[in-house]
Each structure stands twice: as structure tokens, then as C-alpha cells.
N, C-alpha and C positions, 0 to 999 in steps of 0.2 A: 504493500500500500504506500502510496508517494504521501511525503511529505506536503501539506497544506499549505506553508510557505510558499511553496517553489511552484503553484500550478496557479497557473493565469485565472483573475475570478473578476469577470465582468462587470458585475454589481459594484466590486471596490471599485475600477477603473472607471465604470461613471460616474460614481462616489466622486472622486478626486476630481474627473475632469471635469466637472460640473461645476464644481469649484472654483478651482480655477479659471474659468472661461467666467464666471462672476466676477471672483475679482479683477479681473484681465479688463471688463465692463466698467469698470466703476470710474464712474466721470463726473465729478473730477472724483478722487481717491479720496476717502475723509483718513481725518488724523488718529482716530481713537485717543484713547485717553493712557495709554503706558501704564506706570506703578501706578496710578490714580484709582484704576479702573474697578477693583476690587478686592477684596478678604479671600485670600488664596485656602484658609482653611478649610481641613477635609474637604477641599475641590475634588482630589487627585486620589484622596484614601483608597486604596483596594483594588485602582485600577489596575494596575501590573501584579497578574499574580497568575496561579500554575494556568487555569481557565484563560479560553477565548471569550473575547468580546465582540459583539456584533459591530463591524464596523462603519456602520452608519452611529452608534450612539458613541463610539469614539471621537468621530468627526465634528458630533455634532457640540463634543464638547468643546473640541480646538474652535467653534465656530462662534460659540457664541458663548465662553470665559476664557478663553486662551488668545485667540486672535484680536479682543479690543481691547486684552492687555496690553498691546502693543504699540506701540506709538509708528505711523507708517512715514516711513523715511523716504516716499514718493510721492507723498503730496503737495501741491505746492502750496501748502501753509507750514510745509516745513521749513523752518527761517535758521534751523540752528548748528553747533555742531558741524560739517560737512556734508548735505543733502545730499540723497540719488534720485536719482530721474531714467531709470534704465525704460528704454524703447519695449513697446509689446514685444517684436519681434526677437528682440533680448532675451527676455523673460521666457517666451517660447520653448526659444531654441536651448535654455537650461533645462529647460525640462525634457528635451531630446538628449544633453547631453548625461542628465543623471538616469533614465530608463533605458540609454544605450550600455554604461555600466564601462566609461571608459577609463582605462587607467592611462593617464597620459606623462608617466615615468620616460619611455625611450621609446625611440623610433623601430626597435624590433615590436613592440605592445601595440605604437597607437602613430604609424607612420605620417595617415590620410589626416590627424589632428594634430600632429604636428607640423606639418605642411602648411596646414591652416592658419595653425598659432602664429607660425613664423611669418604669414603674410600679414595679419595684420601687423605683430611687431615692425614689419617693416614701412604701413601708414605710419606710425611712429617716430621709426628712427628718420623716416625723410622729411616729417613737421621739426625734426630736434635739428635736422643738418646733419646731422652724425654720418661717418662713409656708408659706404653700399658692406663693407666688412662686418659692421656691429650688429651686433645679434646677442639675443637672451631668452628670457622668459618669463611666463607668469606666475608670478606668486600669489600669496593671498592678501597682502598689504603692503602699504609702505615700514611696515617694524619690519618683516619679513627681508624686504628688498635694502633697507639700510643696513642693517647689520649684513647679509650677504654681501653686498660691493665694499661693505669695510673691513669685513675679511678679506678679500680678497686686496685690498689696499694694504694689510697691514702685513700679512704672507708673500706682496712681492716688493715689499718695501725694503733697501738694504739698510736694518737694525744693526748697531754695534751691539756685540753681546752685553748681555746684561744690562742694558740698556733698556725703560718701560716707553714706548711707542707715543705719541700723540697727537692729534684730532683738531684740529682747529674748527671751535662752530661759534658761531654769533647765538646771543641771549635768545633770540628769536626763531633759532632751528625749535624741529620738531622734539614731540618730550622721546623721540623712540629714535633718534638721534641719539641722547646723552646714556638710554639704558642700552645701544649696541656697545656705545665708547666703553661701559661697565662691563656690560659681560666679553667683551674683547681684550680686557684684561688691558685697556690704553687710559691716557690721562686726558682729559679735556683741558684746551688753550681758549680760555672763552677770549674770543677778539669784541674789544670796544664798538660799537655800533651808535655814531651816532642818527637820529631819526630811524632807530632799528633798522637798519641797513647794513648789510655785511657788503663794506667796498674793498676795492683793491690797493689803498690804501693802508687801509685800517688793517687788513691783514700782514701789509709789509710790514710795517711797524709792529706790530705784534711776532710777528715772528723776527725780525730783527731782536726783540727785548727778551725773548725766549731759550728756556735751558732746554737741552735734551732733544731729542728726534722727532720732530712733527712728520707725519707719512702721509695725512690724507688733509684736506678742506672739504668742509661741505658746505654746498652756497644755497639758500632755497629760494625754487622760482612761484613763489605764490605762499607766504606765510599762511600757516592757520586762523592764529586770531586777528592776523587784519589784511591778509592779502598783499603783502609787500611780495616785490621781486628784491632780491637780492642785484648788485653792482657783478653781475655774472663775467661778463668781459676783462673787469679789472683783475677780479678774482682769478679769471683764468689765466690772465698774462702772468700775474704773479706766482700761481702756482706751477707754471711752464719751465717762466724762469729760474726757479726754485728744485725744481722734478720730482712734486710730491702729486699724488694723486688725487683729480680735481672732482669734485660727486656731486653732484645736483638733485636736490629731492624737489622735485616738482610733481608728488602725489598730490595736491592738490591743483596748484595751477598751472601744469600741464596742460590740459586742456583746450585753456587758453591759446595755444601753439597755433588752432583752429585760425583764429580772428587775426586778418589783415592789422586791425585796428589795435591788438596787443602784443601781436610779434614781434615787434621792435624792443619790447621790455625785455628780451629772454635772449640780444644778442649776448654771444659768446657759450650759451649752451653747445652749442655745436663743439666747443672744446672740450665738452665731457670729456673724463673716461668712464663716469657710468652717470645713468639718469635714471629717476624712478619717475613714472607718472603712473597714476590709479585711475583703469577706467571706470570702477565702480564709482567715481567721485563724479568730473566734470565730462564723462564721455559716455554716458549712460548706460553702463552695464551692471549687471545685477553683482552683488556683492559675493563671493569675492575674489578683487580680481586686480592684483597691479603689476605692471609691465616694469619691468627689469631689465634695462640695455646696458653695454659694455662696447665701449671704443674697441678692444681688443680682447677678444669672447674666450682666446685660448688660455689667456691666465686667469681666468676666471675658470677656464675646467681644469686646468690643474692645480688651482686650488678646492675646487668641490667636489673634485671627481672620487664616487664613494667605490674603493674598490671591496671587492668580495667577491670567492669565488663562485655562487651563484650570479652573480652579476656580469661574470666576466661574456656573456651571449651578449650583453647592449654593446659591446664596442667594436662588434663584427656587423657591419654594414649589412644587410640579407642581401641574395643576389638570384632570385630563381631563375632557372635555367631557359636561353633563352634572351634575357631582360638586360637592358644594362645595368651599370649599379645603383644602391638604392636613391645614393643623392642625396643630401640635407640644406639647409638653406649656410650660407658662405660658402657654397661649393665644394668640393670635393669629394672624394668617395666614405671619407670617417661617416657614421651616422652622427644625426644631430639629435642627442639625449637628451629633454629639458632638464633633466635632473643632472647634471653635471652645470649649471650653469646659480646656483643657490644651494642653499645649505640642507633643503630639502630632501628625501628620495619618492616617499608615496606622492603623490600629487592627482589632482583631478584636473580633466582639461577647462580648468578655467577662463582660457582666453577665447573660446569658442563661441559662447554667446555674443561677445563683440566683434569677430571674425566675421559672424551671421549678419547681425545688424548692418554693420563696415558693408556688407556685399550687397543687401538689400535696400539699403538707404543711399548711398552714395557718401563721400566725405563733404558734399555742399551742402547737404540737412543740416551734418554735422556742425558744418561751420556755421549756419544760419540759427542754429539754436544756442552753442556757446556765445554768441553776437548777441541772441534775445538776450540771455544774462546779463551780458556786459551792460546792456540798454538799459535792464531796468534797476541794475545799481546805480547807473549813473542820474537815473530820473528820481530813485530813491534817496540818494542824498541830497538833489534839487528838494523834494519835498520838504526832508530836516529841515535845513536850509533855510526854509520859508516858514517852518514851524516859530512860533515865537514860546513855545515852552522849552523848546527842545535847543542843543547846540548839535554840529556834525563834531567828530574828533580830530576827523582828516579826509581827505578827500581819495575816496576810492581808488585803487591803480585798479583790482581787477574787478571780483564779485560779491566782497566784502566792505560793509558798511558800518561803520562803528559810530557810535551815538549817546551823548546822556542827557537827563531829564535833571538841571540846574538844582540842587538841594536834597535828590534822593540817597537813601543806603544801599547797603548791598537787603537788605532785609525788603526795603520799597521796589525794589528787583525783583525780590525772589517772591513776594505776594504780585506782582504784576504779572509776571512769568506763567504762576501757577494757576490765575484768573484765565489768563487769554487759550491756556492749553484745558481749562474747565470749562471755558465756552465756545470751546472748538474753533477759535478764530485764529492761533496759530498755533509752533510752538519756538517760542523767542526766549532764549535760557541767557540769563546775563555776562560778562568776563570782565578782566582784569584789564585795564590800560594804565600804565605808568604807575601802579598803585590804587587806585580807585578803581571803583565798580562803573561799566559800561553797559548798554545794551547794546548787541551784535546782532546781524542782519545777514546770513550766508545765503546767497541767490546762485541757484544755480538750473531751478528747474524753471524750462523754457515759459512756463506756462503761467508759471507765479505774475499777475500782473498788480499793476499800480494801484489796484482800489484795495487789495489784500492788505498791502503796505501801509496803505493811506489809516486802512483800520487801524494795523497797530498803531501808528503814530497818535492817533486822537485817541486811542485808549490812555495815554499819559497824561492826558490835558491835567 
């Protein structure tokens, strides 16, 4: 008798796709309400135990106390944090690529997906400038993809023995920045920033007044909490002339790479030697999923490259007979293993869904949607602007808006915050600027328009 698991059951599969082809509907997406939503006690009691449960009253409980637990990071009243906005067609094709059941480890497992991966990495690496040589992979985030390129920065980095390595980042990298610099066992060189800007000044000087081996810079092209590009250019001459290894985390505004109108902020990325950008972030793919490039992809697999001999079938090219060889993308006949290229080995083909999208939409959607963001932070801080309760903090470079309300706490925040996400009109969670509490404004999803904004704004009055 087969196992119940393993045997196709119609009733669950329209169960689910039913579901989904709802939510997939819902226009515009509402926010639910997150930890708000309710008293998880004995919700959950009993469920998992030796017994089946019929799973429609499974379902039905993710559907209606489990899912409005949730706060939906696709709506666009989602103002906070770093929004997504993944295209149907995205969203789709994850769900082809989790019922296909791919392992997308090496090119012997998952050739036809990694083929794929590596084409869109290549939309990528040709918005960054980067040669036709660079190539990498996807990971599941920007933590992921830093600490990978900083190993690999600090393994071909030539260390005097006994000597502890270090990191040059500006106050304003990412926090998953300073926990790779820790578990990398490096010291961090925080360089002076003035107007939170890491220039290429500010790093000469800092490394001029520095003890010990600096091996890597990281420069970011689109801050978290306020959307600054980094002095990328400067940075890179400096670090050239210097020959320490240059990194770019533009997990967030990457993206941006899209718009005519903000590629000029991001000269000198093309100097990478590695770059992060997350399409789950500003390029609409479902979570999770960020692109990991490398000027020079071969020292990055010989520093990841996991040997074992079980392992050792990925590094034989297949060749059936007949066929020529199998090929991978930079050429040659080696295979191209995504798992030699991060610190990872199991992986799912996460770059697929934006592979999908990439082919169905065109990169002009693309750009026409990261452009709607741009548009409506820039009409978003006109609004501030004109507010007379309100001041702007600074004037937007990308899709981030920062704002405060003249005599509030962080407490008059956090009761504003928890108002506007209980009245389902957004969710706008407050931050730090220079010491004080601000309100922050993350725009990324194309759809978010002016009058949403305009709510929050008069919600301060």
C-alpha cells in the first residue's frame, strides 16, 4: 500500500490553487494586521499529532488566523522597512519552481535552471557595467551575499601572518555588513562620513591614519534608512589604487540601475569586484532572492568551492554522446555550479521566478515601474514640503523619504504607527536620524500612489 504522502490528491490541489489564484486577485492587496491580529493561544493545540487532518480544515485555519496574522509586504500601503512588489507572473512561476522540486546546487542536478539563473544575472551584471566575464549567483539575501564576497575578499587578500584583517565601512552600511566583518573573524575601520556618505576621500584618509591590513571597502548604493548612494567612483579609484577589494551592496538600491534618471548616482559600480543587488527588494521578485556578482567569479570558486567526495560528479561537465559539451555561462567547458560561487551548498532555484518575469515583461516594464517609485518619492517629499506640521529631513536621492512631525517622541511615533497599521491605512514604523526619532517612507511599489501618502501625512496634523 503507497504511502499517502506521495500520491497526487486532487481535492488538496484545488484546495491550494484556489487559493492562491485569490490571493493572486486581490486588488489592490490589503495589509492585515501582523502581531496585532490576535491571541495565538491554543490556536494551534493538537494540530500536529500521530492523526491526519482533513485538509481543507487545515487550510482553512492558515486562512482565516494565520494569514491576517501577517502583515502583506505587497501592498502598497506598505510604507516600511524595505517593501516587495513581486509581479503575478513572479509569484507564479515560484510556485512552478517549488512543485517542480528543483535543486538548483550544480549544473549536473539543474543545468536548464541554471542557464536561466545565469541569464538573468546577466540583465544585471550589464545595468552594473560589470565585463561580459562576471558571473555568480543567487542567494537568499543581502546577509547571505555580504559575508560571501567578504570571504572571498579576505581569503585572497595577501594577510601578513598573524596579522587580524580589516573592513573599511561607513556608519551607514548595512547592520549584516558589521555581523559578516564578526563572524569573518576581521576588525571594522568605520571611515568618517560626512552627510552619511562614504567618499573617496574620506576613505583615503582613513586608511592613511590606519594600523594593520584593510583587505576589503564596502560602499552602498542605496542606504537602508534613507536611500543615500555612496561616492562609489571615489571609493573605487581609491580602493584600485590601494589593491584592496572594492564590494558594493546595493541590495536595496540596485534596482534603481533600471532608471535613466538615477544611473548617474551609481557611476563607478562598474569597478566592483563584487555587487549585491536583491531582486526581492526593488525588482519584484518574491522573496527570497539576491543576486550575487563577482568581477572575477574564479576566486570566488576557489574560495567556496565545497569539496567532498560525493561531490566530486559536479565538477565533470556531462557530455552525452553525440552532444557537444555541456557549457556554462563565462564559457568554457568546466560546469557552472551555483554552489561554488557563496558559502552555501543546498540551495533552491531562487532566481527563476525573476528569470520568468525578466522574459515575460520585458526590462522596459521594468524600468517604467522603478521610475513610478522614483516619481512618487519625489512628489512625496513635495507634499512634506508643503505640509506646515510637518518638516522633510532631506531631500530624497532615491525611494526613500524621511520626515518628522516638529515636537513629537519616539512614543508619539510609535502610537501613530500602530493607529495607521489598526486602521489599515498603512504600515509607516518610525527610525532613527542623527539621534532622534523620524518617520520613514520606503516607496517602492509601483502602485503606491499620492493620495495613500497624502493620508499619512494628514494623519499627523
Amino acid at each position: 500500500m503507497r504511502n499517502p504522502m506521495f500520491v497526487f490528491d486532487e481535492r488538496t490541489t484545488d484546495l491550494v490553487l484556489d487559493y492562491c489564484r485569490e490571493r493572486l486577485a486581490l486588488d489592490p492587496v490589503p495589509l492585515d494586521y501582523g502581531g496585532y491580529a490576535t491571541d495565538f493561544t491554543g490556536l494551534l493545540d493538537g494540530l500536529i499529532g500521530q492523526a491526519a487532518n482533513d485538509p481543507q480544515d487545515v487550510l482553512n485555519l492558515f486562512t482565516h488566523s494565520l494569514a491576517t496574522a501577517v502583515v502583506s509586504i505587497d501592498s502598497p500601503r506598505f510604507l516600511s522597512f524595505i517593501p516587495a512588489a513581486p509581479t503575478k507572473a513572479a509569484l507564479l512561476f515560484d510556485m512552478v519552481v517549488s512543485c517542480s522540486s528543483l535543486n538548483g546546487t550544480s549544473w549536473l542536478l539543474a543545468a536548464g535552471v541554471v542557464a536561466a539563473e545565469n541569464q538573468a544575472l546577466g540583465v544585471l551584471r550589464t545595468l552594473a557595467g560589470l565585463p561580459e566575464e562576471a558571473g555568480g549567483t543567487f542567494v537568499s539575501g543581502g546577509s547571505a551575499a555580504n559575508l560571501s564576497a567578504l570571504l572571498v575578499a579576505r581569503d585572497t587578500a595577501d594577510v601578513p601572518p598573524g596579522t587580524r584583517p580589516a573592513v573599511a565601512v561607513s556608519a551607514e552600511a548595512h547592520s549584516s555588513v558589521a555581523k559578516a566583518i564578526h563572524i569573518l573573524g576581521c576588525d571594522a575601520l568605520t571611515v568618517p562620513t560626512p552627510d552619511h556618505r562614504l567618499t573617496g576621500d574620506g576613505l583615503e584618509a582613513a586608511l592613511e591614519a590606519a594600523h594593520g591590513t584593510v583587505v576589503a571597502v564596502v560602499a552602498t548604493g542605496g542606504t537602508t534608512n534613507a536611500g543615500i548612494v555612496d561616492d562609489l567612483a571615489g571609493v573605487a579609484a581609491v580602493a584600485r589604487r590601494r589593491g584592496i577589494w572594492f564590494h558594493v551592496d546595493a541590495a536595496y538600491g540596485g534596482g534603481a540601475l533600471f532608471s535613466s534618471s538615477a544611473r548617474s548616482r551609481f557611476s563607478g559600480i562598474e569597478e566592483a569586484d563584487s555587487v549585491v543587488i536583491d531582486p526581492h527588494k526593488w525588482l519584484f521578485a518574491p522573496y527570497d532572492c539576491a543576486a550575487l556578482l563577482y568581477r572575477h567569479p574564479a576566486l570566488a570558486k576557489a574560495v567556496h568551492t565545497q569539496d567532498a567526495a560525493y561531490l566530486s560528479a559536479f565538477r565533470v561537465a556531462p557530455r552525452p554522446p553525440g552532444r557537444p559539451p555541456a557549457g556554462s555561462a563565462g564559457g568554457g567547458e568546466a560546469p557552472w555550479n551555483p554552489t561554488d560561487y557563496a558559502y552555501h551548498l543546498s540551495r533552491r532555484s531562487r532566481g527563476m521566478p525573476l528569470w520568468f518575469s525578466l522574459a515575460v515583461h520585458g526590462t522596459d516594464a521594468y524600468r517604467d515601474a522603478v521610475d513610478a517609485a522614483l516619481d512618487t518619492a519625489r512628489a512625496a517629499a513635495a507634499l512634506v514640503r508643503a505640509a506646515p506640521h510637518l518638516e522633510l529631513v532631506r531631500e530624497p536621492e532615491l525611494s526613500v523619504v524621511l520626515f518628522r512631525r516638529p515636537g513629537w517622541q519616539r512614543e508619539d511615533y510609535d502610537e501613530w504607527s500602530a493607529r495607521l497599521l489598526g486602521d489599515q491605512v498603512a504600515l509607516v514604523v518610525p527610525t532613527v536620524w542623527e539621534g532622534e526619532p523620524v518617520a520613514r517612507l520606503a516607496l517602492l511599489h509601483p502602485e503606491t500612489t499620492l493620495d495613500v501618502i497624502a493620508e499619512v501625512l494628514d494623519s499627523m496634523a
